[in-house]
C-alpha positions, -999 to +999 in steps of 0.1 A: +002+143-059-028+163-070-042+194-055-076+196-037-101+226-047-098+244-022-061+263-010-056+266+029-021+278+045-011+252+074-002+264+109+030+287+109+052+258+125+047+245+092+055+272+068+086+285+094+100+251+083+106+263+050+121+295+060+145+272+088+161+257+058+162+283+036+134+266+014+116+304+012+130+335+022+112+354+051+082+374+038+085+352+001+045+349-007+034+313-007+009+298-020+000+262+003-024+239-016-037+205+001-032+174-021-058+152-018-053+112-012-037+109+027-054+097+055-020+095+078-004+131+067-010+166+057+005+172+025+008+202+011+022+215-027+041+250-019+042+275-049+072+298-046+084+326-073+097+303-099+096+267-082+073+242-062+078+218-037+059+194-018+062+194+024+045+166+043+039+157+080+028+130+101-009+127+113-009+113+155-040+101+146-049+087+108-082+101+091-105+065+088-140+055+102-121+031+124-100+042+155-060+043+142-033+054+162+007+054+147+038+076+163+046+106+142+082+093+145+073+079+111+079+106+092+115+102+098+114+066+089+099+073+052+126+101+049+155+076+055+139+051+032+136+077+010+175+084+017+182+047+009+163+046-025+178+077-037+216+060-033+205+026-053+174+042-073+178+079-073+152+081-105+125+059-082+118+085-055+117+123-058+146+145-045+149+152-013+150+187+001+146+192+039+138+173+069+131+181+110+123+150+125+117+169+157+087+187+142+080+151+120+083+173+086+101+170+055+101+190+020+109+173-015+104+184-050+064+185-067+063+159-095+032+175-113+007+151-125+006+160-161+043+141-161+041+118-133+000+101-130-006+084-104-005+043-112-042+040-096-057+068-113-044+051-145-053+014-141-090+029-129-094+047-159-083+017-176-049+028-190-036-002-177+007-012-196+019-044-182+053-027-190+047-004-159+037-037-138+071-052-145+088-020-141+075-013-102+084-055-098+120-049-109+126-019-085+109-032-057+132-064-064+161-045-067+158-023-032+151-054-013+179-073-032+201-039-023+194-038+015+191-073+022+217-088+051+228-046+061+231-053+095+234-014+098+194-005+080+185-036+104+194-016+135+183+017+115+147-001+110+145-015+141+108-001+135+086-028+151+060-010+170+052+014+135+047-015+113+026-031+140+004-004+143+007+008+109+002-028+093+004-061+111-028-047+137-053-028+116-051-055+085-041-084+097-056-085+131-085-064+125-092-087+103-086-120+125-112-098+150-141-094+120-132-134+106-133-156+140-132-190+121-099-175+104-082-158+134-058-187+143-047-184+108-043-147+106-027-146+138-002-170+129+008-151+095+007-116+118+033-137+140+051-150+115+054-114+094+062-094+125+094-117+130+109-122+096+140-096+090+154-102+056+154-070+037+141-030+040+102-031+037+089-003+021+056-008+041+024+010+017+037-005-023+004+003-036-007+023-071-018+049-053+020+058-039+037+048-074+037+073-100+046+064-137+075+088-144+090+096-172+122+070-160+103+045-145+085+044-116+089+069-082+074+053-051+063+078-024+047+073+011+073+050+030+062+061+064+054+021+071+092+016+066+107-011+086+134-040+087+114-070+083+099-097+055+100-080+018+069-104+008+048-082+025+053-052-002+054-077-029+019-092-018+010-057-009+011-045-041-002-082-061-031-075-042-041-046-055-040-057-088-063-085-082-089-058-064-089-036-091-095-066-118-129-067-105-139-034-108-122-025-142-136-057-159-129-044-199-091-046-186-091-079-165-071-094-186-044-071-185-049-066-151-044-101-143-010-101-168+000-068-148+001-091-115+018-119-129+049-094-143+048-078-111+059-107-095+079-123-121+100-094-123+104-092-089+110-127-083+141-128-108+157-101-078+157-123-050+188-135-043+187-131-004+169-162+000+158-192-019+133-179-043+105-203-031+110-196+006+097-161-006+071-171-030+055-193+001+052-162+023+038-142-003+011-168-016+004-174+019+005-137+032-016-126+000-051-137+008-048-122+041-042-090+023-074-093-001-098-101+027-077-070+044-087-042+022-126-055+029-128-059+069-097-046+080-096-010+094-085+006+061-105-011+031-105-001-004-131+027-010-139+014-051-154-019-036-189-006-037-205-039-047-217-064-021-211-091-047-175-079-051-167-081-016-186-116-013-160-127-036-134-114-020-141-130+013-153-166-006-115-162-024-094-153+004-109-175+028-102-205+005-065-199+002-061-189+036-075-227+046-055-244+015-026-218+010-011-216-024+025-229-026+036-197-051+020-165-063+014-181-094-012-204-072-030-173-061-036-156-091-046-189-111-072-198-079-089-159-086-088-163-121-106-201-117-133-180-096-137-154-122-144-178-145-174-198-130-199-217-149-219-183-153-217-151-133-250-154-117-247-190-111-212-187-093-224-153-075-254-179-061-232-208-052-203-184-039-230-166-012-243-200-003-207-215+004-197-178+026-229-182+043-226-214+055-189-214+061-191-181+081-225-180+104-201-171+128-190-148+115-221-126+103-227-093+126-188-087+127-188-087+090-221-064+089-199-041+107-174-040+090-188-031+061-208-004+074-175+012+079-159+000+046-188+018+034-186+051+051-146+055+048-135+081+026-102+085+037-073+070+017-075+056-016-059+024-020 
């Protein structure tokens, strides 16, 4: 949660929230600065005489190139998640001060950067600890492990039309739209996702909404919150490990360690379901993900190189054809393409294989990138 340059004071709906639940006194002076990172909420850190909070709310319509509409009724999803957490994990979320779901608002305390980084600003800068990789695996593990079979979050998270148009439609059918020869495939997985209700999805596990805390890790931005299939989050977040070991190649190794802890740790959770019913999704659901975060409608702003997102598509597309039978499978099939003969012999062979294997498929991809290209909204 890190402030922009530039202070601005919201609308006064906003700041009367505060004074409604006796967060500020009337006439207290305020100081509202906008942190920087959302594309689907304002999010503001509040400065009061002697303390600071943090008060975010819902965005109608979400700041990316491509057209993205989600309810506002969100914002009282991620505050029940966050409600749920606190009970089981109360160190792995921040604490919980106010919320108007009416006005799709909610205040919780300001975890200041200089004690809680952000996970993504870390592994970028290459300050990458497997130990935090296993850490996020074992809590994501043990919340899914915690609300698996509660008939009572199932009808609290009855949230199906959010995750769809949060999640299932602008990445996995976005993507079946800019990848014709794959949309069978991705529709099937989107079908398949969008009806699996195991366990209380956190929605958005990515290193951009985990901060490394003092205790452990606090996950923050569950506004994607819904009853459904928890190998979503856990190939959610894999994925991002795998993206980021292409740009931060003097830590690929521990990158590609990070991934495997990730899910080993949260593997050894499971016990809603047999463990390899789990691993299937995920290996399956994972290369959807990857080719995602390149011509879905949010993609991952550090993917600058065409060569990087050549890869991305060559690898994905594979397993999505062949699917990996464990996450394990995934992560050994990116590291076999890492490691080609030489890097500008495999770069060669790779865009001769996507060429030929996607004609189809070329101006939807052109566009897509254009976009990928000029989206600055949301870090992932």
């Amino acid at each position: 949660m890190s402030p922009t340059a530039v202070p601005e004071a919201p609308d006064p709906a906003v700041s009367d929230f505060l004074t409604a639940h006796k967060l500020a006194r009337p006439g207290e002076a305020a100081q509202w600065t906008p942190l920087a990172g959302g594309v689907s909420s304002d999010l503001w850190r509040v400065d009061l005489p002697g303390r600071s909070l943090c008060v975010k709310r819902a965005l109608a319509r979400l700041r990316v190139a491509a057209h993205w509409e989600a309810p506002v009724s969100r914002n009282a999803y991620e505050w029940a998640w966050m409600r749920f957490a606190s009970l089981h994990r109360p160190d792995s979320v921040p604490e919980l001060l106010a919320h108007d779901p009416g006005a799709g608002l909610f205040a919780m305390a300001y975890l200041p950067p200089e004690r809680y980084p952000m996970w993504k600003s870390q592994l970028l800068a290459g300050e990458v600890e497997v130990a935090t990789a296993a850490a996020v695996g074992e809590v994501l593990g043990a919340l899914h492990a915690a609300s698996a079979g509660d008939t009572v979050l199932a009808a609290e998270f009855a949230t199906d039309a959010n995750f769809h148009a949060l999640r299932i439609e602008p990445y996995l059918l976005a993507t079946a739209a800019a990848h014709p020869g794959l949309a069978d495939i991705l529709q099937s997985l989107a079908d398949r996702t969008a009806g699996t209700r195991l366990a209380l999805v956190h929605g958005d596990v990515s290193p951009k909404n985990i901060l490394v805390g003092p205790s452990g890790p606090v996950l923050l931005d569950a506004e994607c919150a819904w009853y459904g299939d928890p190998a979503f989050d856990l190939a959610f977040c894999v994925n991002h490990l795998l993206l980021k070991s292409l740009v931060v190649p003097g830590r690929r190794a521990e990158l590609l360690r990070s991934a495997h802890a990730l899910a080993a740790q949260y593997v050894r959770q499971v016990d809603w379901e047999p463990r390899s019913a789990l691993e299937t999704r995920t290996a399956s659901l994972l290369p959807a993900l990857l080719l995602a975060r390149v011509d879905g409608k949010s993609p991952v702003e550090y993917l600058t190189d065409d060569r990087h997102r050549l890869f991305v598509r060559t690898v994905a597309s594979a397993l999505l054809r062949a699917p990996a039978a464990t996450v394990v499978g995934v992560l050994d099939a990116w590291v076999t393409a890492l490691e080609g003969p030489t890097e500008t012999q495999t770069e060669t062979e790779t865009e001769t294989e996507t060429e030929t294997e996607t004609e189809t498929e070329t101006e939807t991809e052109t566009e897509t990138e254009t976009e990928a290209e000029s989206d600055s909204g949301r870090p992932a």
